[in-house]
C-alpha positions, 0 to 999 in steps of 0.5 A: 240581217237586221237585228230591228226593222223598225230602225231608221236606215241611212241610204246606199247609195251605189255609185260607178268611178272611172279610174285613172290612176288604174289605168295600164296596172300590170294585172288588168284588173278592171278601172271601172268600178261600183264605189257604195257609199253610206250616208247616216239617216235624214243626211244632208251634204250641208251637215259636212260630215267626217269621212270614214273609208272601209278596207276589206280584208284579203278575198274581199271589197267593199261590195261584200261588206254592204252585201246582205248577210243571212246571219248577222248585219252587214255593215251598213245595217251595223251603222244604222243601228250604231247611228240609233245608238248614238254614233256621231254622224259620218259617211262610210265609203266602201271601195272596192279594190279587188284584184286578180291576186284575190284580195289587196293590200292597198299600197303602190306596188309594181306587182298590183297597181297604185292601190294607194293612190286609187284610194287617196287620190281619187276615190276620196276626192270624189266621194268628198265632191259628191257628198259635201263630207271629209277634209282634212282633220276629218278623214279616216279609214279602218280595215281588218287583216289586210285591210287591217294592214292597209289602214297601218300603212296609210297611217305610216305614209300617208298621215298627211291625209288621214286624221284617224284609223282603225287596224282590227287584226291587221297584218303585221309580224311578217315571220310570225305570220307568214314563214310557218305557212310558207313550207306549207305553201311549196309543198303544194307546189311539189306536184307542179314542179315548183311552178307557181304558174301551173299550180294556179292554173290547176287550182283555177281550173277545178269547180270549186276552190278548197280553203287551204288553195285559198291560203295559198293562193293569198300567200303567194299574191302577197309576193306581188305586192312586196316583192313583184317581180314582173318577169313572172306569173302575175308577178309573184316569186317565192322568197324561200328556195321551194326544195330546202326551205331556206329564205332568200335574203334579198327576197325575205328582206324586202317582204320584210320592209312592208311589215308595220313593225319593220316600218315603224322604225323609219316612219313610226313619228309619222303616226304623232300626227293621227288624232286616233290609233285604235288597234285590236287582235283576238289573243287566239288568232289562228294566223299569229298576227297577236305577236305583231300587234303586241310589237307595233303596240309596244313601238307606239308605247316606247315612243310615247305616241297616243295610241288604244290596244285591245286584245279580246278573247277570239281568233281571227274569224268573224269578229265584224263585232269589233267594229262597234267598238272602233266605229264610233270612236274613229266618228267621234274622234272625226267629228270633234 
């Protein structure tokens, strides 16, 4: 809700985009999609404005982040206010790349699709046509938790198109974050035979789905995305023998060379390019994902790239109030 009525408001404007690069993804998940777009107030396409582009966390997309909340502002209402305070000018793109894993991690994957093209090769081309904004030098993107995850990996692979990005909690420190959940996660998996398959669709078929089956089912879509296997359900496999625990080398390994950490190694210089690298992370987050941020922050330092970390006292929940912190940044840093 918004916290002045009486501020100017920028516009939403509610667009449909027919994808191409979608089309055939191996979960046939939809290629038509709503694509919102927000323009600060009084906008003009002849002002060229920045470009900055929103990835949502997993059980997420743009469309929710521009829904109207009953407690607190959405997005859009956060920017006008921002904007009133003083933000520079920018237009905000609110993508939504949903899937039938429940979320995404917006990279090309065998299991989900060319998420990463969807959002390069198409979305920002056409928002960039349409609204006379962005360019190179003048691209950005942020996101928290898996959108966290996604801003980290275009900035390693993709900073030949991007200028800034913004990572809020983002995925990162695989064994930190994930190993502790897996042995929940087969556990569940005990009744159903250890089958994937038939635990989803229990899961599925119940009136209503129970935070715990929620984390599950994210853990197990994360195998679909850096380790598909397209034989199976979905194309998810689970990295650890489910009866004893233990990893599967093969398995873990190639999670494990999707980890921001990992990937910095081999493609860490990529990220000189960038004119900002704003991180931050709650020191409580619930999910561990402190421990990652510290390793990739402690990378960035080791190598000498320009980089802000913050740590703030929360954990991983509702902390859309960082985004007043990183906003203006990435549209000044854009801007300049």
């Amino acid at each position: 809700m918004r916290r002045d009525h009486s501020l100017p408001r920028g516009e939403l404007h509610r667009l449909r985009h027919q994808s191409v690069v979608l089309e055939g993804n191996p979960l046939g998940d939809p290629t038509d999609r709503e694509l919102h777009v927000w323009t600060p107030p009084a906008w003009s396409a002849a002002e060229r404005l920045p470009l900055i582009v929103d990835l949502t966390g997993y059980w997420g997309c743009g469309l929710g982040h521009t829904n109207w909340r009953p407690a607190g502002e959405n997005v859009p209402e956060r920017l006008d206010r921002l904007a009133h305070e003083g933000m520079a000018r920018a237009v905000v793109a609110f993508p939504d790349c949903f899937t039938k894993l429940y979320g995404n991690q917006y990279l090309n994957s065998a299991g989900s699709g060319r998420y990463a093209d969807y959002v390069c090769d198409e979305i920002v081309p056409t928002i960039e046509a349409q609204f006379g904004c962005g360019g190179a030098g003048r691209r950005g993107v942020f996101g928290k938790s898996s959108g966290g995850y996604g801003a980290a990996w275009h900035g390693l692979n993709r900073s030949d198109f991007w200028s800034a990005i913004a990572i809020n909690s983002g995925d990162m420190g695989f064994d930190a974050l994930f190993i502790p959940t897996l042995y929940d996660d087969v556990d569940a998996l005990r009744k159903f035979d250890y089958s994937i398959e038939k635990w989803v669709r229990h899961v599925e078929a119940q009136p209503k789905l129970k935070d715990k089956d929620r984390m599950i089912l994210m853990d197990l879509g994360q195998s679909a995305f850096y380790d598909p296997d397209t034989t199976q359900f979905r194309n998810m496999r689970l990295p650890m023998d489910p009866r004893t625990g233990e990893l599967i080398p093969e398995r873990w390994n190639n999670w494990m060379k999707h980890d921001p950490v990992v990937m910095f190694d081999t493609l860490g210089e990529n990220l000189r390019k960038l004119k900002l690298i704003y991180m931050d992370c709650g020191w409580s987050d619930q999910f561990r994902i402190h421990f990652g941020m510290r390793r990739f922050a402690a990378k960035l330092k080791a190598a000498g790239i320009t980089h802000i970390y913050e740590e703030f006292d929360d954990d991983h929940t509702d902390v859309d109030y960082r985004m007043d912190v990183f906003l203006p940044l990435l549209a000044k840093t854009l801007a300049a």
